[in-house]
N, C-alpha and C positions, 0 to 999 in steps of 0.2 A: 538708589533713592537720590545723590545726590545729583546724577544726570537729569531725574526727569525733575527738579529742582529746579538747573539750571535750564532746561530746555523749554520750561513753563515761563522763568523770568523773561527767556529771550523772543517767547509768543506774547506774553503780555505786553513787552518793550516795542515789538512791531505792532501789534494792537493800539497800543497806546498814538505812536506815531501817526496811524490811520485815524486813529480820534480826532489829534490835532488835524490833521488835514479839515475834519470833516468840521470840525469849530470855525477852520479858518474858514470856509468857502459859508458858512454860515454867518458869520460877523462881517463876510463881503456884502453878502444877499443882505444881511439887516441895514445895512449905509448906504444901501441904494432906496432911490424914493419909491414911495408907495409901498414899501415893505408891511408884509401882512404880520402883525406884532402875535397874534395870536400863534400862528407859523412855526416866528423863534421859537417862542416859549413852550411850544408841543417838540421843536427840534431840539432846541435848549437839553430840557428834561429827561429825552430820548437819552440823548450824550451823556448827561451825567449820570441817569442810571448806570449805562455802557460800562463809565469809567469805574463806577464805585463798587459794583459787581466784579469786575478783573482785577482790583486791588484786593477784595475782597479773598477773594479764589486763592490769588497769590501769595496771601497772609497764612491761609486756613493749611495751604500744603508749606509752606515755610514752618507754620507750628508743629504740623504734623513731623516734619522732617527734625525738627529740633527734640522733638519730645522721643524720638526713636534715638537721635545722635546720646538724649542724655542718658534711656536706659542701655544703651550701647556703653559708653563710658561706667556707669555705675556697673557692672557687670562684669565688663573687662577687670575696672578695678579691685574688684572683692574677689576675683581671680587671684590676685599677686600673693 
């Protein structure tokens, strides 16, 4: 559990870095003239869902992972 954990953090962390690319080449295209405002804000929105759905995911198995770590500890201890 703790592998696929860490191996979720470190897809979301390259996800993430691809997001930012994808902001930046978007805030290029908005400061150039004649930028179609309607555009951003459908590309905008695109992104932030992206973002808030992959934090999301990484929350939900992080709880999961935690909630296993603590009946794991509860358990062991009522062992002793």
């Amino acid at each position: 559990d703790e592998e696929d954990l860490v191996t979720a953090h470190r897809r979301q962390v390259e996800e993430t870095v691809d997001i930012v690319r994808e902001e930046m080449n978007l805030l290029f295209q908005a400061d150039q003239p004649g930028n179609q405002l309607d555009d951003y804000i459908s590309k905008l929105d695109t992104i932030l869902s992206q973002k808030a759905a992959g934090i999301y995911q990484l929350q939900a198995q992080l709880a999961q992972f935690q909630r296993r770590l603590n009946e794991y500890n509860i358990f062991s201890s009522s062992g002793d």
